[in-house]
CHARMM internal coordinates of N, CA and C (Angstrom, degrees):
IC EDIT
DIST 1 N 1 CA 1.4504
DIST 1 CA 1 C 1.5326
ANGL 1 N 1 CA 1 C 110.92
DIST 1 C 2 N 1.0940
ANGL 1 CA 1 C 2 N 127.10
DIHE 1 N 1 CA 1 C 2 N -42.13
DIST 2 N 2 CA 1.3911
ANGL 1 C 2 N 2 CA 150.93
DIHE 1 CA 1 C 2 N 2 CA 175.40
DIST 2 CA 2 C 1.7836
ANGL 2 N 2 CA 2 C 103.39
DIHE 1 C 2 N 2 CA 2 C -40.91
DIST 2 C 3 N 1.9096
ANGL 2 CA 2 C 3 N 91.36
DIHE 2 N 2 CA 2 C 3 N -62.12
DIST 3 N 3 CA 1.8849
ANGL 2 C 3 N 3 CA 85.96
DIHE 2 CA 2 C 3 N 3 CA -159.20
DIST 3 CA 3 C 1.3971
ANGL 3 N 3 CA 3 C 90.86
DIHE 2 C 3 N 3 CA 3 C -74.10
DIST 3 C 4 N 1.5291
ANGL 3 CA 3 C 4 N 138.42
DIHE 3 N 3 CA 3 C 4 N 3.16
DIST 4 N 4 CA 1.5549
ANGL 3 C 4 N 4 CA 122.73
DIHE 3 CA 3 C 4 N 4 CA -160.23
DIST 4 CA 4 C 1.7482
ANGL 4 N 4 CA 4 C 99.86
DIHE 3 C 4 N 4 CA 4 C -99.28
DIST 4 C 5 N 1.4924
ANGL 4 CA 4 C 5 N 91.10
DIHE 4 N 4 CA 4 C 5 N -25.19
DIST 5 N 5 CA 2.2118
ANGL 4 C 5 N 5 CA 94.96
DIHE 4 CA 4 C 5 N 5 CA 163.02
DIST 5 CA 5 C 0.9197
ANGL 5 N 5 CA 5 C 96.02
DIHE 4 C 5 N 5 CA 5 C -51.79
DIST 5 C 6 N 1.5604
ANGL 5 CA 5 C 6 N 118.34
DIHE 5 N 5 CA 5 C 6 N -82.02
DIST 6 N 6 CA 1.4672
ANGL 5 C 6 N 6 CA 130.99
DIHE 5 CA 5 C 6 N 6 CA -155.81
DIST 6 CA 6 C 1.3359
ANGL 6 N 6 CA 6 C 112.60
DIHE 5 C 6 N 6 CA 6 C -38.37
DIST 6 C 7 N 1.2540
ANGL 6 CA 6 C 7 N 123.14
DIHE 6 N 6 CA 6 C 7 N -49.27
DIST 7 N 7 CA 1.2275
ANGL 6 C 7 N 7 CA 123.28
DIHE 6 CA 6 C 7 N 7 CA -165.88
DIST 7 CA 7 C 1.7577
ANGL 7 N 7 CA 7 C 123.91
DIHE 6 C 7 N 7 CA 7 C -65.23
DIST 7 C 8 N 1.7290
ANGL 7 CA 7 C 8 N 97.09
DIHE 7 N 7 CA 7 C 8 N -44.55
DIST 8 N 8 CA 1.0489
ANGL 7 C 8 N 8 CA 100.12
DIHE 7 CA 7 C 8 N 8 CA 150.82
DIST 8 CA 8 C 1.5742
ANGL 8 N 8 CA 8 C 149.57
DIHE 7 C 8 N 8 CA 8 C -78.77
DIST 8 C 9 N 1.4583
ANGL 8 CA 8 C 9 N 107.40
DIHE 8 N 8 CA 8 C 9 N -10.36
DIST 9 N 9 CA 1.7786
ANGL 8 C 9 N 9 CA 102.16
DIHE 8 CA 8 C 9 N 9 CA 131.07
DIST 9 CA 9 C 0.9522
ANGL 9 N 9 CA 9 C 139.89
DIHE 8 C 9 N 9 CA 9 C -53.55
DIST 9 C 10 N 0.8367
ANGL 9 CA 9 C 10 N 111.82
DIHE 9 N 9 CA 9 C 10 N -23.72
DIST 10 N 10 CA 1.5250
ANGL 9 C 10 N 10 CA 115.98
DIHE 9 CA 9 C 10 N 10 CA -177.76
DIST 10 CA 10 C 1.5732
ANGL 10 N 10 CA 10 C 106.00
DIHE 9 C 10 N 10 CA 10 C -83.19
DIST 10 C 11 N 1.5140
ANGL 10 CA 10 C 11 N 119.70
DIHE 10 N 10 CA 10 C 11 N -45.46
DIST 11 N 11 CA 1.2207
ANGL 10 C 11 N 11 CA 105.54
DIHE 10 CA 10 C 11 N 11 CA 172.55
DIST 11 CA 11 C 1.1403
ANGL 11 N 11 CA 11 C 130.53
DIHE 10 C 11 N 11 CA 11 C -56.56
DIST 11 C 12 N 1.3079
ANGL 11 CA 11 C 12 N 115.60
DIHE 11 N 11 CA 11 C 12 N -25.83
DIST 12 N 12 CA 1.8259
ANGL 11 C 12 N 12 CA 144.35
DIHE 11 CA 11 C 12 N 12 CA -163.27
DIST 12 CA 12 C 1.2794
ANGL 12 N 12 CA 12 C 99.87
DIHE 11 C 12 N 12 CA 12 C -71.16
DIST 12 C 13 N 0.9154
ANGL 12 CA 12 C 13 N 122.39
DIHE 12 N 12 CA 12 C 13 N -47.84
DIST 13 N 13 CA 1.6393
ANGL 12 C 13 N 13 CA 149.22
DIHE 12 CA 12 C 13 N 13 CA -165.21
DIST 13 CA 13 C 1.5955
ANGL 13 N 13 CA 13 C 99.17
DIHE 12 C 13 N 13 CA 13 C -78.15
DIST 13 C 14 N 1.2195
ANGL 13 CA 13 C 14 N 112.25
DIHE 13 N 13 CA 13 C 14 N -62.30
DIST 14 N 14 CA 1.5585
ANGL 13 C 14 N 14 CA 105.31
DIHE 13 CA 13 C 14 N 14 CA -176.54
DIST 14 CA 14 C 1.7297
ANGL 14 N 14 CA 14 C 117.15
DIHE 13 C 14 N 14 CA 14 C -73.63
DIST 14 C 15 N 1.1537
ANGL 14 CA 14 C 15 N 104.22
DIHE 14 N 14 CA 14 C 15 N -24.42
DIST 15 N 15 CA 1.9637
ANGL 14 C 15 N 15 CA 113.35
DIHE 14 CA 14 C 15 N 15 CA 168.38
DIST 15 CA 15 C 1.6853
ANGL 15 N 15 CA 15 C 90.91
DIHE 14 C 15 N 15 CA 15 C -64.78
DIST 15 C 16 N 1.1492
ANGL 15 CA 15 C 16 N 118.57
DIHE 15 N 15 CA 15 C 16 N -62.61
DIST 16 N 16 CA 1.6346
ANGL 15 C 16 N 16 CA 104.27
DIHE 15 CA 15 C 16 N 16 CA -171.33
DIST 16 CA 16 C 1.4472
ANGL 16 N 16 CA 16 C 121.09
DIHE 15 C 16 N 16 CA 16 C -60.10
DIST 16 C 17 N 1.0099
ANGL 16 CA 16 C 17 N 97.69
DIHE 16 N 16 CA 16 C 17 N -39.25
DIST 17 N 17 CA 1.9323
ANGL 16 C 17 N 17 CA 91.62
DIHE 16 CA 16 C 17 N 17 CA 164.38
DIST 17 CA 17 C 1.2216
ANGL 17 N 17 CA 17 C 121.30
DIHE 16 C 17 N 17 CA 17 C -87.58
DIST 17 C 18 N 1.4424
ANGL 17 CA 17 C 18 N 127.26
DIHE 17 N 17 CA 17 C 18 N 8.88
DIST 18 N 18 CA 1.3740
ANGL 17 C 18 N 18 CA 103.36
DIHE 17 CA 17 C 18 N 18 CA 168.26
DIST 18 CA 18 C 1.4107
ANGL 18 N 18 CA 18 C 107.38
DIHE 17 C 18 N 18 CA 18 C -108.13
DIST 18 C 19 N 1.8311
ANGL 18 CA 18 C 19 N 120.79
DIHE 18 N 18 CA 18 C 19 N -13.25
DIST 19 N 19 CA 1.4424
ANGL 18 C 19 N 19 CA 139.95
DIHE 18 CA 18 C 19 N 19 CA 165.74
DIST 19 CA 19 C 1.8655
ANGL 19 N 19 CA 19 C 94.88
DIHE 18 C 19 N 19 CA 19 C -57.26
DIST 19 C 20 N 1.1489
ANGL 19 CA 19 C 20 N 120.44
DIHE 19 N 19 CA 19 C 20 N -72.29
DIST 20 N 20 CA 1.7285
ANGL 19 C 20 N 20 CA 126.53
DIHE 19 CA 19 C 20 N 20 CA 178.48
DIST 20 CA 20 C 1.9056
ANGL 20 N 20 CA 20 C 102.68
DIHE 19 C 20 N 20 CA 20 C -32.23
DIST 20 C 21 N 1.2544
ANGL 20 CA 20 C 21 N 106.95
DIHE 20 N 20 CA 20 C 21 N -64.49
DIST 21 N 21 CA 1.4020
ANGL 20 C 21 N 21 CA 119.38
DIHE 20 CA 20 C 21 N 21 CA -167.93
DIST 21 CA 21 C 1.6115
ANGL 21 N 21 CA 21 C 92.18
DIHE 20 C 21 N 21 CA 21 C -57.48
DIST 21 C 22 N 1.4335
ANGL 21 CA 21 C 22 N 131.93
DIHE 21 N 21 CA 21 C 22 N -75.31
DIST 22 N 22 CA 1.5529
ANGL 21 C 22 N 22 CA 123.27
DIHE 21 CA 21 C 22 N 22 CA -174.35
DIST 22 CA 22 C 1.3309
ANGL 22 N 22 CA 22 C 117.73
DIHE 21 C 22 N 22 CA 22 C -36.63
DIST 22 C 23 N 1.4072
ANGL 22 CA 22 C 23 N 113.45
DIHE 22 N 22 CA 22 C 23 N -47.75
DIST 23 N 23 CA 1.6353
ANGL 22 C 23 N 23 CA 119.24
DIHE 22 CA 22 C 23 N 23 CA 178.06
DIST 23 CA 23 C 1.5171
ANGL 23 N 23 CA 23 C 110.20
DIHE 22 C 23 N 23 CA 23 C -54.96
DIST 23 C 24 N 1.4943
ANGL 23 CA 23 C 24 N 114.32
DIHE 23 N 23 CA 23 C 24 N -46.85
DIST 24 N 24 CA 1.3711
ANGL 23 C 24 N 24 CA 114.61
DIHE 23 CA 23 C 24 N 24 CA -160.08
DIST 24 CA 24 C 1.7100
ANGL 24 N 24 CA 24 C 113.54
DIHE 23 C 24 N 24 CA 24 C -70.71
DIST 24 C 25 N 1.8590
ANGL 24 CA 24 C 25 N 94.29
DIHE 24 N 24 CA 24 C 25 N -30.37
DIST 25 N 25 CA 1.4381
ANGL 24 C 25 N 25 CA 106.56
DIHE 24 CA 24 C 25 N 25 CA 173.90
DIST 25 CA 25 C 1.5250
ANGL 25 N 25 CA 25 C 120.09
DIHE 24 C 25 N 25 CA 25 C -76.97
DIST 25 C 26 N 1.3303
ANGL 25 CA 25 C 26 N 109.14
DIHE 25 N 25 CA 25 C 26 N -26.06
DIST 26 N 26 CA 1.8288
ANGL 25 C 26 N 26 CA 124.62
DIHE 25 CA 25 C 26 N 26 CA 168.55
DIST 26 CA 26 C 1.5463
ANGL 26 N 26 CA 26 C 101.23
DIHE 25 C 26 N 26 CA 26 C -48.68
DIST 26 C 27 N 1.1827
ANGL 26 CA 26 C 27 N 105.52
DIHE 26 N 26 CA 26 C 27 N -57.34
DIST 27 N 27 CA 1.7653
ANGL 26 C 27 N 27 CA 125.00
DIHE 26 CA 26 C 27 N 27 CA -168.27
DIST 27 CA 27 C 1.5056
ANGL 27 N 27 CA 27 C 109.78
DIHE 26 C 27 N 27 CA 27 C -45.25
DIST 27 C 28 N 1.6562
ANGL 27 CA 27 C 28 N 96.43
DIHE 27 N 27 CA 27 C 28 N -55.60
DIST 28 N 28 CA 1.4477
ANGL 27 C 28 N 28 CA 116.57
DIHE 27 CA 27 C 28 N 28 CA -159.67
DIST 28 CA 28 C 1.6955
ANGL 28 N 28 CA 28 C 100.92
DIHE 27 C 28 N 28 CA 28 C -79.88
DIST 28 C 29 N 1.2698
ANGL 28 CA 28 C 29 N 136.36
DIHE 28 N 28 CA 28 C 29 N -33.84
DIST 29 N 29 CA 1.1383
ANGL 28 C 29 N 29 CA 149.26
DIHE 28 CA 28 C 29 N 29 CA 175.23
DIST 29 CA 29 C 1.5634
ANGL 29 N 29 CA 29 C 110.90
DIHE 28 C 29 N 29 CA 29 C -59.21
DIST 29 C 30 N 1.5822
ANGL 29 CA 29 C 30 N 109.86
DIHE 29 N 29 CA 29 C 30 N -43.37
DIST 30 N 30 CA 1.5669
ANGL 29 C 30 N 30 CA 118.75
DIHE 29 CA 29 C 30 N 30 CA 175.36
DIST 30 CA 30 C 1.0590
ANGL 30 N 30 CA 30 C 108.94
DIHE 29 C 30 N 30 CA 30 C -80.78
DIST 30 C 31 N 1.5668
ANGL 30 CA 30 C 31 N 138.47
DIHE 30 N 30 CA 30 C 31 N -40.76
DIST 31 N 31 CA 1.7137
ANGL 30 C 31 N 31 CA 119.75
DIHE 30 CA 30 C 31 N 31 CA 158.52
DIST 31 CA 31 C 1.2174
ANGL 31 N 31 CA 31 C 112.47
DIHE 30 C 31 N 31 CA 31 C -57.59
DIST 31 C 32 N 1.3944
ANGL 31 CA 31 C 32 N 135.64
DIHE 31 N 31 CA 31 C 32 N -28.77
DIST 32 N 32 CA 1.4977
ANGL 31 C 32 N 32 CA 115.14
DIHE 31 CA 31 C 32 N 32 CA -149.48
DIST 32 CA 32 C 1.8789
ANGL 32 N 32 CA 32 C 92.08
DIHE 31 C 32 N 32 CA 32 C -94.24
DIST 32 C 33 N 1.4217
ANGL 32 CA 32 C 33 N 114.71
DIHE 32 N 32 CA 32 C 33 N 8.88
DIST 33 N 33 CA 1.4202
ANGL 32 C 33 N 33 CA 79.27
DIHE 32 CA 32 C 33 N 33 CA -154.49
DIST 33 CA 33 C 1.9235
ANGL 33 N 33 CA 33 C 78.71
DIHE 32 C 33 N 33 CA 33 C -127.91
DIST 33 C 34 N 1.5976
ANGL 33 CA 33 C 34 N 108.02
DIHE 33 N 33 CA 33 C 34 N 4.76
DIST 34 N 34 CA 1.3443
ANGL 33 C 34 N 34 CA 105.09
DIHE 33 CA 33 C 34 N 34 CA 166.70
DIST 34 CA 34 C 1.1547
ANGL 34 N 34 CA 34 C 118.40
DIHE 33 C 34 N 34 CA 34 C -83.81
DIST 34 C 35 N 1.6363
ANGL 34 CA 34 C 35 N 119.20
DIHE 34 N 34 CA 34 C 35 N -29.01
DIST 35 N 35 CA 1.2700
ANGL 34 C 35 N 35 CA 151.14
DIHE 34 CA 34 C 35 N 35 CA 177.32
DIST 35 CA 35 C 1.6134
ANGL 35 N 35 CA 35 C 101.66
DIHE 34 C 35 N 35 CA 35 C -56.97
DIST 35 C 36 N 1.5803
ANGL 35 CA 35 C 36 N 111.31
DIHE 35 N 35 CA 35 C 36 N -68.52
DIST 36 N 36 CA 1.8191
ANGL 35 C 36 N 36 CA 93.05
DIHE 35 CA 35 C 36 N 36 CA 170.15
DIST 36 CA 36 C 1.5086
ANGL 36 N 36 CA 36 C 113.54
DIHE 35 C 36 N 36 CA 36 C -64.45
DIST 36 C 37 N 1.5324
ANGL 36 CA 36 C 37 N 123.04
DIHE 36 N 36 CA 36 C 37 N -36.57
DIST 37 N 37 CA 1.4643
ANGL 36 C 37 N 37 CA 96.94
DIHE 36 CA 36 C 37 N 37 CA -168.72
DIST 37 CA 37 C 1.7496
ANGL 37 N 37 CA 37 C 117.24
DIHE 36 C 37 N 37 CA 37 C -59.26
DIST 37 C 38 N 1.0715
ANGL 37 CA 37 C 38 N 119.99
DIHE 37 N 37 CA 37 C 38 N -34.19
DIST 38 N 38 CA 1.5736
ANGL 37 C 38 N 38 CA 134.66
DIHE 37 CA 37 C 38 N 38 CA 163.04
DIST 38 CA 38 C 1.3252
ANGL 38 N 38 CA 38 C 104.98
DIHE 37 C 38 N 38 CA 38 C -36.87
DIST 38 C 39 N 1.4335
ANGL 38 CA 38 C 39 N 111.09
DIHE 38 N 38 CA 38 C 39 N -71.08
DIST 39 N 39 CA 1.6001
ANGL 38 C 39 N 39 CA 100.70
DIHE 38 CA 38 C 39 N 39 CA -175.31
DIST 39 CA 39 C 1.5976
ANGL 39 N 39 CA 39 C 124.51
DIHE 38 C 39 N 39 CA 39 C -66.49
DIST 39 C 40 N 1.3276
ANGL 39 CA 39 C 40 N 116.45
DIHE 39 N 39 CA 39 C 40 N -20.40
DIST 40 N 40 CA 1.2822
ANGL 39 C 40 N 40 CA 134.61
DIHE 39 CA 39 C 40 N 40 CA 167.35
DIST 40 CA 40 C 1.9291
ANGL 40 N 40 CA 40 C 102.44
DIHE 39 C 40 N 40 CA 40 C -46.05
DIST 40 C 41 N 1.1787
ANGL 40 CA 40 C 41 N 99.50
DIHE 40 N 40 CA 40 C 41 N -61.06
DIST 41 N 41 CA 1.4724
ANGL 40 C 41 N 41 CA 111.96
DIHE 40 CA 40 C 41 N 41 CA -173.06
DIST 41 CA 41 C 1.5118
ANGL 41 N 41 CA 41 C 128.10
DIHE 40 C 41 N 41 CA 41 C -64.42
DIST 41 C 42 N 1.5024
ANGL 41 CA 41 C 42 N 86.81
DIHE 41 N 41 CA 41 C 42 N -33.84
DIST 42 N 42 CA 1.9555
ANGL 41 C 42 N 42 CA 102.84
DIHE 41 CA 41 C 42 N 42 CA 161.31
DIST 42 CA 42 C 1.2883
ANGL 42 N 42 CA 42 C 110.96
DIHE 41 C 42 N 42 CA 42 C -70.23
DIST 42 C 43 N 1.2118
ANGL 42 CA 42 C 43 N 110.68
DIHE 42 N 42 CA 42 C 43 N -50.94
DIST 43 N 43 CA 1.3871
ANGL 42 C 43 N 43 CA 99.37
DIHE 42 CA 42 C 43 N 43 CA 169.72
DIST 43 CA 43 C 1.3627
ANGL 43 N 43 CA 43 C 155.58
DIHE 42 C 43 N 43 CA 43 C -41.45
DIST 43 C 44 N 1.2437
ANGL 43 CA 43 C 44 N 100.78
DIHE 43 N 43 CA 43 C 44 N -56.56
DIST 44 N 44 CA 1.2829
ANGL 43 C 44 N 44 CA 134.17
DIHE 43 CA 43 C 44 N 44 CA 154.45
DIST 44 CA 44 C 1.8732
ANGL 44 N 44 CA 44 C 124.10
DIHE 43 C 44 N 44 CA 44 C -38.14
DIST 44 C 45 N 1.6016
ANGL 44 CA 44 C 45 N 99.42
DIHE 44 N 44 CA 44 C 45 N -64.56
DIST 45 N 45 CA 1.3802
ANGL 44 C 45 N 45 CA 123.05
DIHE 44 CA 44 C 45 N 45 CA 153.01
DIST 45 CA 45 C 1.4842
ANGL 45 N 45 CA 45 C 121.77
DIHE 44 C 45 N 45 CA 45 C -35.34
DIST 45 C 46 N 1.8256
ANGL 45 CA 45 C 46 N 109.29
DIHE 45 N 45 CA 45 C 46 N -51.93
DIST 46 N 46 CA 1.4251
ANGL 45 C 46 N 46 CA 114.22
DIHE 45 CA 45 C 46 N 46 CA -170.46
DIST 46 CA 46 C 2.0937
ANGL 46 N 46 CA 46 C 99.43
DIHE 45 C 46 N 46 CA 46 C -68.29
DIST 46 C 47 N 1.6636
ANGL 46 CA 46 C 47 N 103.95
DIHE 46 N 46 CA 46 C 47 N -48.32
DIST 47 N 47 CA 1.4849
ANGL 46 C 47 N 47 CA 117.84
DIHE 46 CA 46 C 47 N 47 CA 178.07
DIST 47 CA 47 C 1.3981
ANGL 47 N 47 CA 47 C 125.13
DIHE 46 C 47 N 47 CA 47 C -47.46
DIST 47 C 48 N 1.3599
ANGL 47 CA 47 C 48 N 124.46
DIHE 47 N 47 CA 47 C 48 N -6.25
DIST 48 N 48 CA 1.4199
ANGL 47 C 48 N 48 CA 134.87
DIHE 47 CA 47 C 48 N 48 CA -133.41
DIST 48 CA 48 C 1.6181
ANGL 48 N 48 CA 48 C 98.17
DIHE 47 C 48 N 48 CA 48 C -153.80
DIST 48 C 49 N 1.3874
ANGL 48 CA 48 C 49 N 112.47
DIHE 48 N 48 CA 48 C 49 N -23.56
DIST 49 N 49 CA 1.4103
ANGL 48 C 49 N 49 CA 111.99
DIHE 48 CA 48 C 49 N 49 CA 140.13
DIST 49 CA 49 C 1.2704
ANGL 49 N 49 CA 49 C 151.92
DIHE 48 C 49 N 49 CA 49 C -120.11
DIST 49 C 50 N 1.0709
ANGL 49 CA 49 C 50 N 98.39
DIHE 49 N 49 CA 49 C 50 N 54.76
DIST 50 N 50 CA 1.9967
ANGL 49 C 50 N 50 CA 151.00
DIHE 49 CA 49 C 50 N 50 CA 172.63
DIST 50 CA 50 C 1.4042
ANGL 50 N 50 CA 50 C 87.04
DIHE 49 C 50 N 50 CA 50 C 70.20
DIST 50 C 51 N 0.9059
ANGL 50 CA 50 C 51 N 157.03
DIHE 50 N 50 CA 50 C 51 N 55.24
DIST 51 N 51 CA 1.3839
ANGL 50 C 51 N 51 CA 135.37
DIHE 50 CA 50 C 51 N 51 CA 165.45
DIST 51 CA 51 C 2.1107
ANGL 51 N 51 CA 51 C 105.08
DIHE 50 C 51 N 51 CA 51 C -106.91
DIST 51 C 52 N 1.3016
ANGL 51 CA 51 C 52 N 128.76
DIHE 51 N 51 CA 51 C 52 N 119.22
DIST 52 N 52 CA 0.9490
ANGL 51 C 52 N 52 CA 108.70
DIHE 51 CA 51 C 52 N 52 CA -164.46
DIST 52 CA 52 C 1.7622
ANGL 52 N 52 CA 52 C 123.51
DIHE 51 C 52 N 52 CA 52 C -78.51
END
COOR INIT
IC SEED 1 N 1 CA 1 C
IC BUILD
């Protein structure tokens, strides 16, 4: 009965960190990719008013 806790802590434990880890990478994926579209747009903006 004992190792069948354990065991399922352990699973419990690894669903929560790999749920934490997806979120944290969701997160990091949605700044990083607002972060280029922004600069995309400055860019563009800076190109578009003749400056080379």
């Amino acid at each position: 009965m004992m190792t069948a806790m354990n065991g399922l802590h352990v699973i419990m434990l690894l669903l929560i960190w790999i749920v934490g880890l997806a979120v944290v990478g969701a997160a990091f994926y949605v700044v990083v990719r607002l972060a280029v579209t922004h600069a995309l747009k400055t860019h563009t903006r800076w190109i578009d008013n003749g400056k080379p």
